[in-house]
C-alpha positions in Angstrom: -39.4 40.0 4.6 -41.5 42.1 2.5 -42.4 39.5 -0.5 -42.7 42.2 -3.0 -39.2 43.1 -2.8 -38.8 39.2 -4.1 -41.6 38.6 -6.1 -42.6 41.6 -7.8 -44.7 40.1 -10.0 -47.2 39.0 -7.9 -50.7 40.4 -7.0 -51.6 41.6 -2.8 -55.1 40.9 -2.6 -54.8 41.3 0.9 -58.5 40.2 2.4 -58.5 41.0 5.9 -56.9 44.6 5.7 -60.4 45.3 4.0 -64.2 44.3 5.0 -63.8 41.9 2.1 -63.6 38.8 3.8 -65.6 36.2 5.9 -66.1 38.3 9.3 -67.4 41.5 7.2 -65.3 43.8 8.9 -61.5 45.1 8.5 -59.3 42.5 10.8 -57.5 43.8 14.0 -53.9 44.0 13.0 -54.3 44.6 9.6 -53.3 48.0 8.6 -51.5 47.6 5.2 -53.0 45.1 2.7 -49.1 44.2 2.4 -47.3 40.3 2.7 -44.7 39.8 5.0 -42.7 36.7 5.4 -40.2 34.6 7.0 -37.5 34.8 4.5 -36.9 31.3 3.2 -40.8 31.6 3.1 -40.6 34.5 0.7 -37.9 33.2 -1.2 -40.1 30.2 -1.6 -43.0 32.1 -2.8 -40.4 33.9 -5.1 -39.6 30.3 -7.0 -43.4 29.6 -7.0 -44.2 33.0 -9.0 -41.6 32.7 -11.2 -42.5 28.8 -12.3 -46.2 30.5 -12.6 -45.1 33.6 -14.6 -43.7 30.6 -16.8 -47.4 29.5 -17.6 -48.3 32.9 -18.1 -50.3 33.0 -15.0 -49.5 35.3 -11.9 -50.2 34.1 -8.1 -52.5 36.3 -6.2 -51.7 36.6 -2.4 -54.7 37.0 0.2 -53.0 36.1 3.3 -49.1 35.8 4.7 -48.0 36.9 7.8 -51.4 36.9 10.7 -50.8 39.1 13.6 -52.0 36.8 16.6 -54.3 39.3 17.7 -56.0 38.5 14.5 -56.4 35.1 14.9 -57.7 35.7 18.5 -60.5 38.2 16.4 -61.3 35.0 14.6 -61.7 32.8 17.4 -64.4 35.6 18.8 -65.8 35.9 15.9 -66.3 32.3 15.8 -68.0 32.1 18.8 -70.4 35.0 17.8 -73.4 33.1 17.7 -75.4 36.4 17.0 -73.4 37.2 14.0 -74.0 35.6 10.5 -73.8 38.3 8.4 -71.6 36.6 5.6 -73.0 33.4 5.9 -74.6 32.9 2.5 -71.0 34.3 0.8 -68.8 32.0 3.2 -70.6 29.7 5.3 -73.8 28.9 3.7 -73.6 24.4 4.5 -71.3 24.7 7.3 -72.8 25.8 11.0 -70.9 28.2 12.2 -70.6 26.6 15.9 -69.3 23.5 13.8 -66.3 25.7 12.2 -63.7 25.1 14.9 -64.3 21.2 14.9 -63.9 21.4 10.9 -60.8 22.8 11.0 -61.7 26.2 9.3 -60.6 28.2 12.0 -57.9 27.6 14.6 -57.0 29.0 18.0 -53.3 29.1 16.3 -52.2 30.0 13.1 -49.3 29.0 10.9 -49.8 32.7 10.0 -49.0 34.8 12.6 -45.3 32.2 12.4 -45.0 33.8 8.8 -44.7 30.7 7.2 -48.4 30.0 5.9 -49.7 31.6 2.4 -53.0 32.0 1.3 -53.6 32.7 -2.7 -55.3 31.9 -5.8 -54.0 32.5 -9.4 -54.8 34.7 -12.6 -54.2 35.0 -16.0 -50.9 37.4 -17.1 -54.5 39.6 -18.5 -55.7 40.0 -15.0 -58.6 37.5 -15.8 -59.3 35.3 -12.2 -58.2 31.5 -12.6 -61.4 29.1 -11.7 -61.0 27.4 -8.1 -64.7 25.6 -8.1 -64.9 27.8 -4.9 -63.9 31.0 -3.4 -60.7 31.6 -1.3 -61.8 31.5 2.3 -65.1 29.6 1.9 -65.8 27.0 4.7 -67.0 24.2 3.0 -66.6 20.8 1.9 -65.8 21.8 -1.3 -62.8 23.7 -0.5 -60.7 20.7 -0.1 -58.2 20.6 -2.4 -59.2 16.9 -3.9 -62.8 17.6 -3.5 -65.6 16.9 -6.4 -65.3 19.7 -8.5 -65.5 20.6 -12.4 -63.1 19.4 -14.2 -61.1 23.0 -14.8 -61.3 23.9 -11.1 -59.7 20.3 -10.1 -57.2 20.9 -12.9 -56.6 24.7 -12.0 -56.2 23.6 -8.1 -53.9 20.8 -9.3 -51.6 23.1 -11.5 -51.4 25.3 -8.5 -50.5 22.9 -6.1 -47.6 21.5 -8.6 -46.0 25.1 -8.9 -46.6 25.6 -4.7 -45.3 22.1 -4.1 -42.0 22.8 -6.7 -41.0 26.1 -5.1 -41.1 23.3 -1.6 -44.0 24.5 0.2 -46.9 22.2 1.5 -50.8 22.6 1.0 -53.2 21.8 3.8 -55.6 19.7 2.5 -58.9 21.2 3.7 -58.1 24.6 1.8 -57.0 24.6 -1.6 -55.6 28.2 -1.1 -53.4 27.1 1.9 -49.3 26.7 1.8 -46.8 26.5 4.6 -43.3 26.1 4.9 -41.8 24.2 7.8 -39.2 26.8 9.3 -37.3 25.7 12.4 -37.5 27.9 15.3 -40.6 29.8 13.7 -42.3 31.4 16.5 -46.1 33.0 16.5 -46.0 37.0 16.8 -48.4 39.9 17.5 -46.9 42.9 15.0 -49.4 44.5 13.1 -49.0 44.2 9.1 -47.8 47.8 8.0 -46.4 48.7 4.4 
């Protein structure tokens, strides 16, 4: 389900259908910056915006459905010893041989199930809500309890009430990461179109 048809409100800030993420390059399978998800997923999400539009905030959606071609672009990339491009914006304390035994990137993805979110927050003015870090940065720091300032803890904690209200999950190492457990929910390979 296309989750603007649900959740108009909210904000596609679609990484990976642009070079504006952690493997510096547009990711195979992305060729709309659009969400797509399973149904009760998007309904989900629905409920979530709606308790943030509340607060006067908006959720801003970087990742939704993952084709599993994408994933498997990951994994190479991963295992690019040669490539560090965007270490300093993404990596810059973790090894990037070390990021599969972290648990930053996966040989399987919730993702490409449609049941997995990625997204920050901002202000009904457009103004970017404070994280202490920045989505899709492989660190430590990420975590969603981690030592942080005392707004970013607060901001990733006011998140994860509205996430965890509308019924979906976060995964601990990534403050920006929700799932929903959908039975049946099987991985798939379609690209992400508008």
């Amino acid at each position: 389900m296309r989750v603007r048809d649900v959740a108009p409100g909210v904000v596609e800030d679609m990484r990976y259908a642009t070079a504006n993420n952690f493997t510096g390059a547009r990711v195979p399978g992305y060729e709309a910056g659009r969400c797509w998800l399973l149904k009760p997923v998007a309904e989900a999400l629905a409920k979530a915006a709606r308790a943030a539009e509340a607060e006067g905030l908006r959720l801003v959606l970087h990742d939704c459905y993952r084709p599993a071609r994408a994933t498997a672009a990951f994994v190479r990339w991963a295992q690019d010893a040669t490539n560090e491009s965007t270490k300093a914006a993404y990596y810059p304390n973790v090894a990037k041989a070390s990021l599969f035994a972290q648990g930053y990137i996966g040989r399987f993805s919730s993702h490409s199930t449609g049941t997995a979110i990625d997204l920050s927050m901002q202000r009904s003015d457009g103004t970017a809500v404070d994280f202490g870090t920045p989505y899709d940065f492989f660190d430590p720091r990420s975590a969603t309890a981690a030592n942080v300032s005392p707004q970013a803890r607060a901001n990733r904690m006011k998140l994860k009430a509205i996430m965890e209200g509308a019924g979906l999950r976060n995964y601990a190492r990534e403050w920006w990461h929700y799932s929903l457990a959908v039975s049946g929910a099987a991985a798939h390979d379609v690209p992400v179109r508008d």
